[in-house]
mmCIF file of the N, C-alpha and C atoms, coordinates in Angstrom:
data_MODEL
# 
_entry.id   MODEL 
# 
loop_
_atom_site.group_PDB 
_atom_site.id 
_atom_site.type_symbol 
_atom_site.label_atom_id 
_atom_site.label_alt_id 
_atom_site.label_comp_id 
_atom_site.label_asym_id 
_atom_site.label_entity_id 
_atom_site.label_seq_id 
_atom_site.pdbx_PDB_ins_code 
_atom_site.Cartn_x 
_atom_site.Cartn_y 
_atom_site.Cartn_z 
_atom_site.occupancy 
_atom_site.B_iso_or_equiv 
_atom_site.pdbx_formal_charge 
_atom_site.auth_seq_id 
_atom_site.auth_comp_id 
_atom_site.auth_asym_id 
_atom_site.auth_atom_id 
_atom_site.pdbx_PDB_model_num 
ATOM 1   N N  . UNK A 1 1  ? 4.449   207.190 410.544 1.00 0.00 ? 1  UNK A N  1 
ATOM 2   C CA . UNK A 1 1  ? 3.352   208.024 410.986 1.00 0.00 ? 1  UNK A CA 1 
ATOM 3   C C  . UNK A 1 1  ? 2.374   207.243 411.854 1.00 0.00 ? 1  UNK A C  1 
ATOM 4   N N  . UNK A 1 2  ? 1.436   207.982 412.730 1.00 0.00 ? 2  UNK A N  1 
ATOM 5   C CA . UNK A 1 2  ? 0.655   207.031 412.989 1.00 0.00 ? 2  UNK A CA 1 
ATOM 6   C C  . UNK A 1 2  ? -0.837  207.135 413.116 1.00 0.00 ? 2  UNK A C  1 
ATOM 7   N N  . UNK A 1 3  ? -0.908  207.952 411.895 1.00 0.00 ? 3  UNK A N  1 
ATOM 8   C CA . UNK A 1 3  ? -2.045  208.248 411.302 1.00 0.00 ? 3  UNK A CA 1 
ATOM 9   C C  . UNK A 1 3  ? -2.489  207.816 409.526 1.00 0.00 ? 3  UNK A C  1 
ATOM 10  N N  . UNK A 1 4  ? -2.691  206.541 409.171 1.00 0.00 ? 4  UNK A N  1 
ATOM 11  C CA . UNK A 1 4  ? -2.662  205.928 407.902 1.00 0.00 ? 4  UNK A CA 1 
ATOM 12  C C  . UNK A 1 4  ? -3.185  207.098 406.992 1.00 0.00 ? 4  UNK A C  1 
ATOM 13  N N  . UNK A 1 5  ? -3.054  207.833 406.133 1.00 0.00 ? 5  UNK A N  1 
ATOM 14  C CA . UNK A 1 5  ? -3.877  208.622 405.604 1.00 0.00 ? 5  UNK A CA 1 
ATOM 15  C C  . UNK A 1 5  ? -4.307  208.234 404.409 1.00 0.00 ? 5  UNK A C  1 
ATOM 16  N N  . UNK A 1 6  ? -4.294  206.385 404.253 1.00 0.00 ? 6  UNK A N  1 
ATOM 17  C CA . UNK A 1 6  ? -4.465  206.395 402.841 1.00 0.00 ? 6  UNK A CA 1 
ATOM 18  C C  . UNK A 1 6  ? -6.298  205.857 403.099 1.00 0.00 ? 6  UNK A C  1 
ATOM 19  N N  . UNK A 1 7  ? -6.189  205.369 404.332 1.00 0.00 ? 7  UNK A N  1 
ATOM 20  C CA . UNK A 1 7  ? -7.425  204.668 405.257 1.00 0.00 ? 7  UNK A CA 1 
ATOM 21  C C  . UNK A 1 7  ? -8.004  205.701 405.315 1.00 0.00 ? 7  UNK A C  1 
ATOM 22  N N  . UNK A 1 8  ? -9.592  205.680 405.319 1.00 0.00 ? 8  UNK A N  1 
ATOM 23  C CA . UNK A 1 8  ? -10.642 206.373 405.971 1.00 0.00 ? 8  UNK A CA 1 
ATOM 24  C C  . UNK A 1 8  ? -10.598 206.783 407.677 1.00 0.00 ? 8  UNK A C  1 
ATOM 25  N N  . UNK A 1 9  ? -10.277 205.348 408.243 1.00 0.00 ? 9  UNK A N  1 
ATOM 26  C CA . UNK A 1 9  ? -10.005 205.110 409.507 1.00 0.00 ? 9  UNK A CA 1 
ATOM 27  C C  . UNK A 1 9  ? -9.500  206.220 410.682 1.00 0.00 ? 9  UNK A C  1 
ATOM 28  N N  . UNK A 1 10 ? -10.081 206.459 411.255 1.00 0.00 ? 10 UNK A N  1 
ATOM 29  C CA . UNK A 1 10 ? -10.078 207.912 412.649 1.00 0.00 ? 10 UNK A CA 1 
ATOM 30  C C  . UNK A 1 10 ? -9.119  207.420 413.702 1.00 0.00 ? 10 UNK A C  1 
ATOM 31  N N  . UNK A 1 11 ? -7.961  207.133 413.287 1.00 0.00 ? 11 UNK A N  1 
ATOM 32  C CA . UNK A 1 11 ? -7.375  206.209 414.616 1.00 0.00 ? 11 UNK A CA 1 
ATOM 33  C C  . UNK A 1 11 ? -7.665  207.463 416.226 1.00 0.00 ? 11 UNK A C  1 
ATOM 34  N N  . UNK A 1 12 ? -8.211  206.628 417.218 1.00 0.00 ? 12 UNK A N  1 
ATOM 35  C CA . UNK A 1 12 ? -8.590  207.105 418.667 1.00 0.00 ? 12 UNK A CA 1 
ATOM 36  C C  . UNK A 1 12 ? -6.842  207.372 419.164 1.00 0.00 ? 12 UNK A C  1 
ATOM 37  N N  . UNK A 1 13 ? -6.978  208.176 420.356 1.00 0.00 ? 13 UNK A N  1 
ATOM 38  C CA . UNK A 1 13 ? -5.638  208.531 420.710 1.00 0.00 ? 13 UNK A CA 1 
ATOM 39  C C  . UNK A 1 13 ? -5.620  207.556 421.224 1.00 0.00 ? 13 UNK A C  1 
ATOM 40  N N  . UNK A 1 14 ? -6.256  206.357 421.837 1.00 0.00 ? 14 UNK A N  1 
ATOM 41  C CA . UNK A 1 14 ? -5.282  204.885 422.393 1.00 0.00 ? 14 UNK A CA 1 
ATOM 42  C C  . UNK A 1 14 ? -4.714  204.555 421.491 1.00 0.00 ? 14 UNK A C  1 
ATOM 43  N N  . UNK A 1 15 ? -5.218  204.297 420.271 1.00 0.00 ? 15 UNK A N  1 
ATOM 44  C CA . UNK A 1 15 ? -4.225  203.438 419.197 1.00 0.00 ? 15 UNK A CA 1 
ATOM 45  C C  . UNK A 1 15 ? -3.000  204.340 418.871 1.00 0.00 ? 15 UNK A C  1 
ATOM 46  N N  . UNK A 1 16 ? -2.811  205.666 419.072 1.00 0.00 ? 16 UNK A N  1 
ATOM 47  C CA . UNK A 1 16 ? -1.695  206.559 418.927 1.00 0.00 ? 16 UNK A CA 1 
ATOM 48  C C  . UNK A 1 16 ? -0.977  206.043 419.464 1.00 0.00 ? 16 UNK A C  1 
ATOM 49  N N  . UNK A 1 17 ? -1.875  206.679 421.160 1.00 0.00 ? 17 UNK A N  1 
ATOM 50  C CA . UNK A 1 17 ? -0.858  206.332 422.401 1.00 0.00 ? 17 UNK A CA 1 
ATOM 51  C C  . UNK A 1 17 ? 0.099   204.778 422.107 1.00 0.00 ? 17 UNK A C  1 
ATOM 52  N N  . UNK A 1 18 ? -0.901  204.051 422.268 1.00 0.00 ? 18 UNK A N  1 
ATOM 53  C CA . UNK A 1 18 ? -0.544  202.626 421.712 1.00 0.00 ? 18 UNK A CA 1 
ATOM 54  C C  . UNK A 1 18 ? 1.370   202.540 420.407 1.00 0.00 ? 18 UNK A C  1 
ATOM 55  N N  . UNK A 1 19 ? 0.607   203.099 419.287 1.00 0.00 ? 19 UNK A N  1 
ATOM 56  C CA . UNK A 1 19 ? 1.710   203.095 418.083 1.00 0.00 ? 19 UNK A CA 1 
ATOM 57  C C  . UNK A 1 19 ? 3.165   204.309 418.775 1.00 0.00 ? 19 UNK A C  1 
ATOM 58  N N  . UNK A 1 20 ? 2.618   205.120 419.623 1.00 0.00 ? 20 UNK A N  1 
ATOM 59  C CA . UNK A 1 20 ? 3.758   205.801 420.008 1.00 0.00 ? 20 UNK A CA 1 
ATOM 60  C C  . UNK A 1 20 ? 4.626   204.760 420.871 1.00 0.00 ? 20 UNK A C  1 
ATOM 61  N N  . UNK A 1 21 ? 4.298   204.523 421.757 1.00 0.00 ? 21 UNK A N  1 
ATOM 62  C CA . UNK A 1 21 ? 5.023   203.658 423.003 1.00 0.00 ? 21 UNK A CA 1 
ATOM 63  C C  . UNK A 1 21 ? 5.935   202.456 422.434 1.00 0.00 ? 21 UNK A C  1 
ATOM 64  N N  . UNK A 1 22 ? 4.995   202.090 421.459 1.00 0.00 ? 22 UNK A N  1 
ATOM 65  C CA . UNK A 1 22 ? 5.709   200.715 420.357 1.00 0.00 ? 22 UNK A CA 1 
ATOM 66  C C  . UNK A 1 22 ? 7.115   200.929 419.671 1.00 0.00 ? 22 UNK A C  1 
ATOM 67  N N  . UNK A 1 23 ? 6.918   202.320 419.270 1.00 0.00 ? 23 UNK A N  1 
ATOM 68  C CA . UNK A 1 23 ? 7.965   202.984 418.719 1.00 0.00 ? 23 UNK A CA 1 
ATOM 69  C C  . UNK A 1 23 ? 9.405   203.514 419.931 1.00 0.00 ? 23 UNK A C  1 
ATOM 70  N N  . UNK A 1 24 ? 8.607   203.864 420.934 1.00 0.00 ? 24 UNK A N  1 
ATOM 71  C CA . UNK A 1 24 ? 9.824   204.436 421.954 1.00 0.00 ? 24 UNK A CA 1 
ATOM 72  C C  . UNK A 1 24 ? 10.528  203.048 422.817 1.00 0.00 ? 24 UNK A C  1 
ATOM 73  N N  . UNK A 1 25 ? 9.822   201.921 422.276 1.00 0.00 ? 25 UNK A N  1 
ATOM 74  C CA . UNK A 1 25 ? 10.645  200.782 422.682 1.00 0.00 ? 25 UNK A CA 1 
ATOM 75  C C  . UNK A 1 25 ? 11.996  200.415 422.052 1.00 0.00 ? 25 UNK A C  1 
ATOM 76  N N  . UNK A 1 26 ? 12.107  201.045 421.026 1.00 0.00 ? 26 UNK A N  1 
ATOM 77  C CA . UNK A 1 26 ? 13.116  201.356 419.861 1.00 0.00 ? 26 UNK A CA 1 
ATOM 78  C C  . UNK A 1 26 ? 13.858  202.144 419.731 1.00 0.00 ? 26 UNK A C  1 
ATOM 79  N N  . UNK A 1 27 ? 13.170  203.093 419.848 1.00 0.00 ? 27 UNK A N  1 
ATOM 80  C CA . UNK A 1 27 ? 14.197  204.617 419.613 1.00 0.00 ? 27 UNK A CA 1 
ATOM 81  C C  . UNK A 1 27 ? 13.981  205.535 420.765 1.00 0.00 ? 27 UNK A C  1 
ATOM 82  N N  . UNK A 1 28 ? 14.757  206.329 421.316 1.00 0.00 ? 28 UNK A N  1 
ATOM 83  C CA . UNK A 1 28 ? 14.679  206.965 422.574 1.00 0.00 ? 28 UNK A CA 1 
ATOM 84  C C  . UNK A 1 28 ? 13.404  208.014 422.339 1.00 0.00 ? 28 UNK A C  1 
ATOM 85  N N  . UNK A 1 29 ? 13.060  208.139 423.075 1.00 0.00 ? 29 UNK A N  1 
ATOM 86  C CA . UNK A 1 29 ? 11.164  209.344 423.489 1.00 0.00 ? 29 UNK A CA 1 
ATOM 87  C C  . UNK A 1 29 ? 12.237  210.648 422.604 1.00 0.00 ? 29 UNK A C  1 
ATOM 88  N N  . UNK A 1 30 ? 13.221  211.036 422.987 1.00 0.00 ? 30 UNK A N  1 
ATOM 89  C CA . UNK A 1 30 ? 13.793  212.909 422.811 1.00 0.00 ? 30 UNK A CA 1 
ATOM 90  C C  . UNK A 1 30 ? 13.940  212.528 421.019 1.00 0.00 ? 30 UNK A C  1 
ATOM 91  N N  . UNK A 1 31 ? 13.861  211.395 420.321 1.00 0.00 ? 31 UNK A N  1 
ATOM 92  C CA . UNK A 1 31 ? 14.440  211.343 418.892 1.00 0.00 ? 31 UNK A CA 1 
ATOM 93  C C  . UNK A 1 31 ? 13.485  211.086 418.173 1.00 0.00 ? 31 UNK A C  1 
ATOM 94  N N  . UNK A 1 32 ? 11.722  211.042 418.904 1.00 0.00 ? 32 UNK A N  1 
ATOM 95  C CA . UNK A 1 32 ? 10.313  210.613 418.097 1.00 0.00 ? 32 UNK A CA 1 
ATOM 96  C C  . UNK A 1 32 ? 9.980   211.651 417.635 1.00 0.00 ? 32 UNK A C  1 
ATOM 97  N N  . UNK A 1 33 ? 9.394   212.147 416.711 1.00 0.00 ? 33 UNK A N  1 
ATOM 98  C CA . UNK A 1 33 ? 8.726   213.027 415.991 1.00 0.00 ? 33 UNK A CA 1 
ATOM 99  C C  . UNK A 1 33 ? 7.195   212.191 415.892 1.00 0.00 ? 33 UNK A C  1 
ATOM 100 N N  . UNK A 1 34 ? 6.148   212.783 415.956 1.00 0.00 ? 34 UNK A N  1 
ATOM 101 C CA . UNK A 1 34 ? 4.840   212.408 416.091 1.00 0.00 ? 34 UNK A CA 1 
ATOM 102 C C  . UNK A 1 34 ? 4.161   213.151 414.310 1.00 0.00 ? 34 UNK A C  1 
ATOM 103 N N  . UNK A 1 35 ? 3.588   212.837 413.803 1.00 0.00 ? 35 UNK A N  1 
ATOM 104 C CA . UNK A 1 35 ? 3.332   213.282 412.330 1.00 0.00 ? 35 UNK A CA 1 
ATOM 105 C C  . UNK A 1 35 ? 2.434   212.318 411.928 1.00 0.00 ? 35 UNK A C  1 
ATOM 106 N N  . UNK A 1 36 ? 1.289   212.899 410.399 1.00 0.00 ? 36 UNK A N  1 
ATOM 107 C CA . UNK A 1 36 ? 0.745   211.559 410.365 1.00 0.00 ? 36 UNK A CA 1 
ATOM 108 C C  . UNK A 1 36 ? 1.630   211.381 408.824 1.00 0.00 ? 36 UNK A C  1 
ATOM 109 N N  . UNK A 1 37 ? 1.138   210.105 408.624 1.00 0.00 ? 37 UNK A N  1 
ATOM 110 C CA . UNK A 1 37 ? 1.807   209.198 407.191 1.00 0.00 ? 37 UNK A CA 1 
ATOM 111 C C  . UNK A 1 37 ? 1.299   210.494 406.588 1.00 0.00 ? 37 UNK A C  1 
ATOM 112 N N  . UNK A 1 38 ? 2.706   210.314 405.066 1.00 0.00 ? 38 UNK A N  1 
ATOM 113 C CA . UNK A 1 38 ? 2.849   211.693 404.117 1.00 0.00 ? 38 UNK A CA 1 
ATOM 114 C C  . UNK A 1 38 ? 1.999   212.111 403.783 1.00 0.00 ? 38 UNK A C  1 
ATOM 115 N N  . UNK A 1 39 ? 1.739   213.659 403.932 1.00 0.00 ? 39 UNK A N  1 
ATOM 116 C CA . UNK A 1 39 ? 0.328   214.052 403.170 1.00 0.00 ? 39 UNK A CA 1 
ATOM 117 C C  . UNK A 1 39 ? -0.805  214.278 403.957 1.00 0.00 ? 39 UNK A C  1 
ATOM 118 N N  . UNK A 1 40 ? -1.651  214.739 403.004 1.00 0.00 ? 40 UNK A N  1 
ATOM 119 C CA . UNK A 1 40 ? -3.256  214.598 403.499 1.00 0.00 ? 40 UNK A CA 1 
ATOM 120 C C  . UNK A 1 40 ? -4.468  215.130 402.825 1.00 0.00 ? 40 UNK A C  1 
ATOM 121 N N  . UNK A 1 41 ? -3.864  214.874 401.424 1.00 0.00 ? 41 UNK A N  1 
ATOM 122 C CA . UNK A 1 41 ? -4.733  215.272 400.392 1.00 0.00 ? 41 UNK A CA 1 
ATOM 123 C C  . UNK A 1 41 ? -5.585  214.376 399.807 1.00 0.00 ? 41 UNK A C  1 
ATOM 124 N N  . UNK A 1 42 ? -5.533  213.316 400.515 1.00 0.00 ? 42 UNK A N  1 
ATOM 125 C CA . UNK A 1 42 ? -6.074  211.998 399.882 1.00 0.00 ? 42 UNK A CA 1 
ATOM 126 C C  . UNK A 1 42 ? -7.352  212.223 401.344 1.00 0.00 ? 42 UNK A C  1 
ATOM 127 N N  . UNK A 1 43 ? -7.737  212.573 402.221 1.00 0.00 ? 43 UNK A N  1 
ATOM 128 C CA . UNK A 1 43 ? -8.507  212.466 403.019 1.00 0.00 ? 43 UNK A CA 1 
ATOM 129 C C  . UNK A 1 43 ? -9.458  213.818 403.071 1.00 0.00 ? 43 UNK A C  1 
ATOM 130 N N  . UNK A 1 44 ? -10.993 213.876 403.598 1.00 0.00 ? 44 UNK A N  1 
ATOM 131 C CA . UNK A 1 44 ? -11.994 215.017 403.451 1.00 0.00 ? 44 UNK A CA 1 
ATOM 132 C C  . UNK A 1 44 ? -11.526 215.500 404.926 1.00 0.00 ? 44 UNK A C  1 
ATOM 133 N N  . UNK A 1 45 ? -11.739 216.512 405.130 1.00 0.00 ? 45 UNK A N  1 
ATOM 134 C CA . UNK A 1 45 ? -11.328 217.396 406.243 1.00 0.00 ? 45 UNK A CA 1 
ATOM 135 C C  . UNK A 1 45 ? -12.181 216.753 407.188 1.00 0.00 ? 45 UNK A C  1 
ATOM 136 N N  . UNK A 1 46 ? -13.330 216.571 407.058 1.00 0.00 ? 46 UNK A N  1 
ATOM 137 C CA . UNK A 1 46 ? -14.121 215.788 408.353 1.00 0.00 ? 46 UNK A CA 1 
ATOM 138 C C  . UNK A 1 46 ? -13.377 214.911 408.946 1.00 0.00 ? 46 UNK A C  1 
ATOM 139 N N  . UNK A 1 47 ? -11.935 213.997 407.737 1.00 0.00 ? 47 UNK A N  1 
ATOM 140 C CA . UNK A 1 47 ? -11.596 213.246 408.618 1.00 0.00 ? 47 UNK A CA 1 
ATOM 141 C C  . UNK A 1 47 ? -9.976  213.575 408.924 1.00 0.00 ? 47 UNK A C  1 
ATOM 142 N N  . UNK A 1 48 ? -9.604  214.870 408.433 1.00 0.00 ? 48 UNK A N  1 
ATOM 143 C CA . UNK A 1 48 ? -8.244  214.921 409.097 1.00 0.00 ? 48 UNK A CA 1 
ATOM 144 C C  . UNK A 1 48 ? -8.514  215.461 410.063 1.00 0.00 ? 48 UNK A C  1 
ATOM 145 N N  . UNK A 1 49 ? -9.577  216.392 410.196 1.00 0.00 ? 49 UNK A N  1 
ATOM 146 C CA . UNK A 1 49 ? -9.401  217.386 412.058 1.00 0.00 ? 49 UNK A CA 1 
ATOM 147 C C  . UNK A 1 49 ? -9.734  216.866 412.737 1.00 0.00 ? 49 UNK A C  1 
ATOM 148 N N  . UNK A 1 50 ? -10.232 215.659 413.151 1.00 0.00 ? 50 UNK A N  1 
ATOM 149 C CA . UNK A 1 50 ? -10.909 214.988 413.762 1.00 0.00 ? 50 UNK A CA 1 
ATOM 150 C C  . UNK A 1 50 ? -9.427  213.787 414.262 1.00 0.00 ? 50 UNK A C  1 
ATOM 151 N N  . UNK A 1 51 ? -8.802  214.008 413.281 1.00 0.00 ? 51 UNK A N  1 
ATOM 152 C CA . UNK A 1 51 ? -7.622  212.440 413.310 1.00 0.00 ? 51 UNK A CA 1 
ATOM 153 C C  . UNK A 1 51 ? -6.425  213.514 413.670 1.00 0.00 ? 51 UNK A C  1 
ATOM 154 N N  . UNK A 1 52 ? -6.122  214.644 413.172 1.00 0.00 ? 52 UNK A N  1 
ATOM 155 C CA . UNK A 1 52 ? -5.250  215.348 413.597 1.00 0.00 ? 52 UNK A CA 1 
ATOM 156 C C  . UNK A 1 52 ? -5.144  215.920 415.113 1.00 0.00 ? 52 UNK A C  1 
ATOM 157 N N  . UNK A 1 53 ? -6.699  216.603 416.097 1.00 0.00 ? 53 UNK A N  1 
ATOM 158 C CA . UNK A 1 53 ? -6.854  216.562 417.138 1.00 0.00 ? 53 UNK A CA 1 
ATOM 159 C C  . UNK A 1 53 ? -6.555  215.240 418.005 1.00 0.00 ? 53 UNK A C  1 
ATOM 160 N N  . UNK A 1 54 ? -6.904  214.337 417.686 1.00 0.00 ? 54 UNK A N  1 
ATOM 161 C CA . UNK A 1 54 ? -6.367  213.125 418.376 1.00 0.00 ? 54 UNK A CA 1 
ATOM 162 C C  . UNK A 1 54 ? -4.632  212.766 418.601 1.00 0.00 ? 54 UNK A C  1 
ATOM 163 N N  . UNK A 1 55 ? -4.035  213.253 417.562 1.00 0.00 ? 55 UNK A N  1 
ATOM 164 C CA . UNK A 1 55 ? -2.678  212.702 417.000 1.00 0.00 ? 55 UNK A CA 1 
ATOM 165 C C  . UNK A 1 55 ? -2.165  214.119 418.204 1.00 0.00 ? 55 UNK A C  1 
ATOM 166 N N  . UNK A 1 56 ? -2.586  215.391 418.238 1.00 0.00 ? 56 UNK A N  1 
ATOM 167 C CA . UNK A 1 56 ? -2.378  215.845 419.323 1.00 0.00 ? 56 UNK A CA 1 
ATOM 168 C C  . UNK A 1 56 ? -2.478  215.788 420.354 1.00 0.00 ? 56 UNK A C  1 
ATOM 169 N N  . UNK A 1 57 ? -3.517  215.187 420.838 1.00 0.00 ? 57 UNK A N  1 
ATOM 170 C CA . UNK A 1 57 ? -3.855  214.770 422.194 1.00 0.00 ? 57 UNK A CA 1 
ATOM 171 C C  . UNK A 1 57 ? -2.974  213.735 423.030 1.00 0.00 ? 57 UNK A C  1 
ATOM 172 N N  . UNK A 1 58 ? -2.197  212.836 421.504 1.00 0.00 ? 58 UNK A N  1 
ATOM 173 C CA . UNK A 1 58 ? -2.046  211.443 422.288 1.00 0.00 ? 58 UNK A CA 1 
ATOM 174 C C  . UNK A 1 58 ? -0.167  212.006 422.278 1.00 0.00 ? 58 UNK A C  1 
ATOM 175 N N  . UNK A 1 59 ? -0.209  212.835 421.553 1.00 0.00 ? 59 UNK A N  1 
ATOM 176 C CA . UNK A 1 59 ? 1.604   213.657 421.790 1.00 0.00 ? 59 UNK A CA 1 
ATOM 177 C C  . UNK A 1 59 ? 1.557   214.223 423.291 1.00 0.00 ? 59 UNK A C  1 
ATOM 178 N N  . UNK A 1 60 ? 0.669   214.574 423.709 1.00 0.00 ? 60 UNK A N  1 
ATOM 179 C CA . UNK A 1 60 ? 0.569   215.558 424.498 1.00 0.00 ? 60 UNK A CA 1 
ATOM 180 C C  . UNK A 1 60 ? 0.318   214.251 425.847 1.00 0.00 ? 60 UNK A C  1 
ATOM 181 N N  . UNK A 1 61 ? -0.089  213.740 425.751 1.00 0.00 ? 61 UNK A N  1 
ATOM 182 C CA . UNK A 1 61 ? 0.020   212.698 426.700 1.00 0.00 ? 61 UNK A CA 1 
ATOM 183 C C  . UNK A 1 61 ? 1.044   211.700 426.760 1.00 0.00 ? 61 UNK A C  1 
ATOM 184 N N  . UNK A 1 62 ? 1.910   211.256 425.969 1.00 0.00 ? 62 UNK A N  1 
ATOM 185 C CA . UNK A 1 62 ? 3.091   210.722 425.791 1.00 0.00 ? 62 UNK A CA 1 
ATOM 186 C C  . UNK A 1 62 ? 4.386   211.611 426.280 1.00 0.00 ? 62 UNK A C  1 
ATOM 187 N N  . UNK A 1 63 ? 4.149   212.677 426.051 1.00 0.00 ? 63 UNK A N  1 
ATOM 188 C CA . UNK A 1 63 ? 5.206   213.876 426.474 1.00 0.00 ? 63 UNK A CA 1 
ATOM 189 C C  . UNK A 1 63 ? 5.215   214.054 427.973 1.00 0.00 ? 63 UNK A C  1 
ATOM 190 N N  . UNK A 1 64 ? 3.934   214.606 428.508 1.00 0.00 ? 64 UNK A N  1 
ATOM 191 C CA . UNK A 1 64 ? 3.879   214.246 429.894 1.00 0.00 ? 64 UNK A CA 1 
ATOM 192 C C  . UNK A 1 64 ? 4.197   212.731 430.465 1.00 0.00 ? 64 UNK A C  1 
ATOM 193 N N  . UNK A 1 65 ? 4.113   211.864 429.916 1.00 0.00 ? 65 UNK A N  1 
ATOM 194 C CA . UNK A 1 65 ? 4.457   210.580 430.431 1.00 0.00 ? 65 UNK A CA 1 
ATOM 195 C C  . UNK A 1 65 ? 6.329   210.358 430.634 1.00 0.00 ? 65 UNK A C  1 
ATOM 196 N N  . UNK A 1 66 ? 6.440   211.157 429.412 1.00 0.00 ? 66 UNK A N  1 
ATOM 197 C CA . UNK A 1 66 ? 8.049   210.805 429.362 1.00 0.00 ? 66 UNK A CA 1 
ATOM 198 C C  . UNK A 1 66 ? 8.596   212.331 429.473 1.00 0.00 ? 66 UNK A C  1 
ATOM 199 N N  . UNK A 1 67 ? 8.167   212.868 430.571 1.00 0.00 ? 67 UNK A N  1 
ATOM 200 C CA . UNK A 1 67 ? 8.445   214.291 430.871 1.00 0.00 ? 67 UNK A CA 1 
ATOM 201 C C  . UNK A 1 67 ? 9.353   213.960 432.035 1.00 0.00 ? 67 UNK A C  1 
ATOM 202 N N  . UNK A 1 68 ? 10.874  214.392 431.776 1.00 0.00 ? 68 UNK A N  1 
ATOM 203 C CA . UNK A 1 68 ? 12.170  214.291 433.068 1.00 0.00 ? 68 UNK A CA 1 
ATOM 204 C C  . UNK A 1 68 ? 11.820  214.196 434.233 1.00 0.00 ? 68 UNK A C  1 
ATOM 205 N N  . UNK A 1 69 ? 11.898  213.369 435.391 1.00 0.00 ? 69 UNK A N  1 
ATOM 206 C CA . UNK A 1 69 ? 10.985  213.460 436.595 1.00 0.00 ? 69 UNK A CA 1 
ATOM 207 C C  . UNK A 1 69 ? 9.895   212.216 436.700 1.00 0.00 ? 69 UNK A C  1 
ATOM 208 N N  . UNK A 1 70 ? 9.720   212.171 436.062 1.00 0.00 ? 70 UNK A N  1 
ATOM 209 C CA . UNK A 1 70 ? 8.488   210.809 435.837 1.00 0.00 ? 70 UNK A CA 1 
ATOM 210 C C  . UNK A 1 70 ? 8.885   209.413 435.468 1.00 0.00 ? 70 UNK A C  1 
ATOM 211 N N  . UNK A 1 71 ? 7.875   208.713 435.968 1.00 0.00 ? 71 UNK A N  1 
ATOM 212 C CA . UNK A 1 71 ? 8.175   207.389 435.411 1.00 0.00 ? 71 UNK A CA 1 
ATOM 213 C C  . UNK A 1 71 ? 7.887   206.753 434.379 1.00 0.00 ? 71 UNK A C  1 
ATOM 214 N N  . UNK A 1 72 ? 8.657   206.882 433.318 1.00 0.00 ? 72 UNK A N  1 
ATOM 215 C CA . UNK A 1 72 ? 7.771   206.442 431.857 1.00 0.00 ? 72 UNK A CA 1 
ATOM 216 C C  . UNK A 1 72 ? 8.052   205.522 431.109 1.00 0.00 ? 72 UNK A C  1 
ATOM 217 N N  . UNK A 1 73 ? 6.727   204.890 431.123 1.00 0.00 ? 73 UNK A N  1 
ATOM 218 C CA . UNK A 1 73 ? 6.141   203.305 431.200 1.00 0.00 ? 73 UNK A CA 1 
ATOM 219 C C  . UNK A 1 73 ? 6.396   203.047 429.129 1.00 0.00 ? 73 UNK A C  1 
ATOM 220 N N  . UNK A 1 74 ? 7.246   202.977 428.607 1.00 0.00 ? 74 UNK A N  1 
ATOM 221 C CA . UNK A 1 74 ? 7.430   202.521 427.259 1.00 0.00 ? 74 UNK A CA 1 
ATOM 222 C C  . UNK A 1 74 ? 6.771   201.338 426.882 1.00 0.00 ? 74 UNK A C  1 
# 
């Protein structure tokens, strides 16, 4: 995952972006699934929507990066 949910911690979509790219150095972009670590009952909503909007943002920018046609920088 790349959203710790056992941490308080708000990871920013760079550190996503960041933990995604790390990962597609490994495994091909079409076989990543983006999700945070299991769960999310251990965290107050102030800090999953806040960490979950991000975890979208930084999919959504990784996708366009490695969208057919483009040059994408792993």
């Amino acid at each position: 995952g790349v959203y710790d949910i056992h941490s308080p911690n708000i990871p920013s979509v760079e550190q996503m972006v960041e933990l995604m790219r790390l990962a597609a150095r490994r495994i091909p972009a079409e076989r990543l699934w983006v999700n945070p670590d299991c769960g999310l009952k251990t965290r107050t909503w102030a800090e999953v929507d806040p960490a979950l909007h991000n975890m979208v943002e930084a999919a959504r920018r990784l996708r366009e990066a490695f969208a057919p046609g483009t040059a994408a920088q792993a």
